[in-house]
VOTI-327349 format. One record per residue (C-alpha): residue in three letters; residue number from 1; x negated, y, z negated. Coordinates in nm, 4 decimals, padded with zeros to 6 digits. Each point is the difference from the previous one (the first is absolute). Layout:
N
+------+------+----------+----------+----------+
| resn | resi |     east |    north |       up |
+------+------+----------+----------+----------+
|  ALA |  NUM |        X |        Y |        Z |
...
+------+------+----------+----------+----------+
end
This chain:
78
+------+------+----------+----------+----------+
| resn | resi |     east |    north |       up |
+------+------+----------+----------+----------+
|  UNK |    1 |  08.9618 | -03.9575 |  06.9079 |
|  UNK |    2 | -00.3474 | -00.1757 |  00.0753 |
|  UNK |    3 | -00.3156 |  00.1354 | -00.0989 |
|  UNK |    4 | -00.1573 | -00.1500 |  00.2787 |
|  UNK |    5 | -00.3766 |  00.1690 |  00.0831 |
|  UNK |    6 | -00.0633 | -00.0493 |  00.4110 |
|  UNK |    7 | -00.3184 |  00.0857 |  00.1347 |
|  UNK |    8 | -00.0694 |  00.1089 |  00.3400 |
|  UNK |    9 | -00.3339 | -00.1378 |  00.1701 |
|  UNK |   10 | -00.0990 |  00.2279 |  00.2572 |
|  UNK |   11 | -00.1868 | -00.1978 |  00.3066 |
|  UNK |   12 | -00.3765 | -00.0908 | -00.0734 |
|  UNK |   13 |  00.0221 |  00.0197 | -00.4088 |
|  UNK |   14 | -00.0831 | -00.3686 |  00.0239 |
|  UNK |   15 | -00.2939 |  00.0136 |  00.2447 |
|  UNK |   16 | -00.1016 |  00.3340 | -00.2235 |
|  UNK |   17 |  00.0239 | -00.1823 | -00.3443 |
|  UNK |   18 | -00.0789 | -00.3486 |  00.0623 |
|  UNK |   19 | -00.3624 |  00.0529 |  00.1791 |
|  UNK |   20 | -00.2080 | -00.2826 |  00.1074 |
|  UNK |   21 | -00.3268 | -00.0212 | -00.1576 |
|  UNK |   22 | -00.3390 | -00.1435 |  00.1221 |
|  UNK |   23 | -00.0228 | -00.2030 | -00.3042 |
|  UNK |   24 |  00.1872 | -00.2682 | -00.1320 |
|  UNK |   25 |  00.0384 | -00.1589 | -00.3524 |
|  UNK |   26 | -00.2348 | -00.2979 |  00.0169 |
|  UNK |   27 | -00.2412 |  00.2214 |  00.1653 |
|  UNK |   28 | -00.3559 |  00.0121 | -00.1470 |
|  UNK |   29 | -00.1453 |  00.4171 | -00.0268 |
|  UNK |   30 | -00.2460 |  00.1470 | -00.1457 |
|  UNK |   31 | -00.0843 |  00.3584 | -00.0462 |
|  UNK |   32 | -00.2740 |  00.1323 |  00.1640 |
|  UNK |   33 | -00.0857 |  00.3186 | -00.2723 |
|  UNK |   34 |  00.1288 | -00.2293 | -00.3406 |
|  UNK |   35 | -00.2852 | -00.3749 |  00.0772 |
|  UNK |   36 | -00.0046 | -00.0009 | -00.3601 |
|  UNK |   37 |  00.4013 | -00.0680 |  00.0523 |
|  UNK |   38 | -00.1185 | -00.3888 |  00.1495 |
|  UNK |   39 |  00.2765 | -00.1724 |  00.2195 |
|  UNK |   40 |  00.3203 |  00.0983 |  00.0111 |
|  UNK |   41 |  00.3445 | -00.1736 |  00.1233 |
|  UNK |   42 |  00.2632 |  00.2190 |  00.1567 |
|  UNK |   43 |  00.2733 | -00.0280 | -00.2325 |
|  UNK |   44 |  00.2940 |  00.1874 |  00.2133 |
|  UNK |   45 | -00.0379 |  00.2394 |  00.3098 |
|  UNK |   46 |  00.2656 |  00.2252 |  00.1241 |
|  UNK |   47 | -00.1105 |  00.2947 |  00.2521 |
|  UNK |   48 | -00.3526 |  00.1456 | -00.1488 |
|  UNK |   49 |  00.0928 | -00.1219 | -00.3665 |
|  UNK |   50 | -00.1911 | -00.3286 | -00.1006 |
|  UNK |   51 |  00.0187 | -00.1308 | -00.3635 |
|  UNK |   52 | -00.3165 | -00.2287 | -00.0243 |
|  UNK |   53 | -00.1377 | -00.1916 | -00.2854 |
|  UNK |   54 | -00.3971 |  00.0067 |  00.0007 |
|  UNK |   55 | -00.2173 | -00.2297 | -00.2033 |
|  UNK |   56 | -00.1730 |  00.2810 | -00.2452 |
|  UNK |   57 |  00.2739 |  00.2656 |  00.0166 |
|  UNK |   58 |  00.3619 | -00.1941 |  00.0224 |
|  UNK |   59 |  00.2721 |  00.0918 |  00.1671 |
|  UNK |   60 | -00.0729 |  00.3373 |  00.1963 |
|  UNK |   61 |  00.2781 |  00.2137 |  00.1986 |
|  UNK |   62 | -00.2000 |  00.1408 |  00.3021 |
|  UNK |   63 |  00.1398 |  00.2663 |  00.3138 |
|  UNK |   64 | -00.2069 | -00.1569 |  00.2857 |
|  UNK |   65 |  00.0097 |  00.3599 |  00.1494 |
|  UNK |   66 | -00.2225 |  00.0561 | -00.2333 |
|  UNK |   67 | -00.1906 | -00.2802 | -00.0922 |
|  UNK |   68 | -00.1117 | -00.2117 |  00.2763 |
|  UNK |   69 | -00.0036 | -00.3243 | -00.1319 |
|  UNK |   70 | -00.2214 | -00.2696 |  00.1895 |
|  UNK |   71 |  00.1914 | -00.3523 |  00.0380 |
|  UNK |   72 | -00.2263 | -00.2977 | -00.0885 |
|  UNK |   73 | -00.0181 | -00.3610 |  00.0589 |
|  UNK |   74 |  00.1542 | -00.1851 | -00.2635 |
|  UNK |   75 | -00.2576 | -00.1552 | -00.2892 |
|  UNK |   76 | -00.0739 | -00.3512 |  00.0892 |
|  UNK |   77 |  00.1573 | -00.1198 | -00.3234 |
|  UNK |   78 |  00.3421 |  00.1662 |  00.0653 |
+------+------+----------+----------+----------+
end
């Protein structure tokens, strides 16, 4: 006999688990209470969950529910 695992999806677990953020990786943050943080480039962004890499305090996972990042113009140089 098969050990085969099946696994219902009820309707909406993908809209519930695969949430659109406002940010996108590429995106260029920084945080408002953290300036001594510098620039920071959204690394990844699913729902409120952003994993962002800032010039003076690397690579930061952030819930944008709490933390409302500002989104910047890129640097001139980038």
């Amino acid at each position: 006999m098969s050990s085969l695992i099946r696994f219902a999806v009820y309707p909406g677990f993908m809209q519930k688990h695969a949430q659109a953020s406002h940010f996108a990786p590429g995106d260029w943050v920084r945080h408002p209470e953290r300036p001594e943080w510098g620039l920071g480039r959204v690394q990844s962004a699913l729902g409120a969950r952003v994993t962002a890499t800032f010039e003076n305090a690397g690579k930061q996972s952030l819930n944008t529910d709490v933390v409302a990042l500002a989104r910047v113009a890129p640097p001139h140089d980038s």
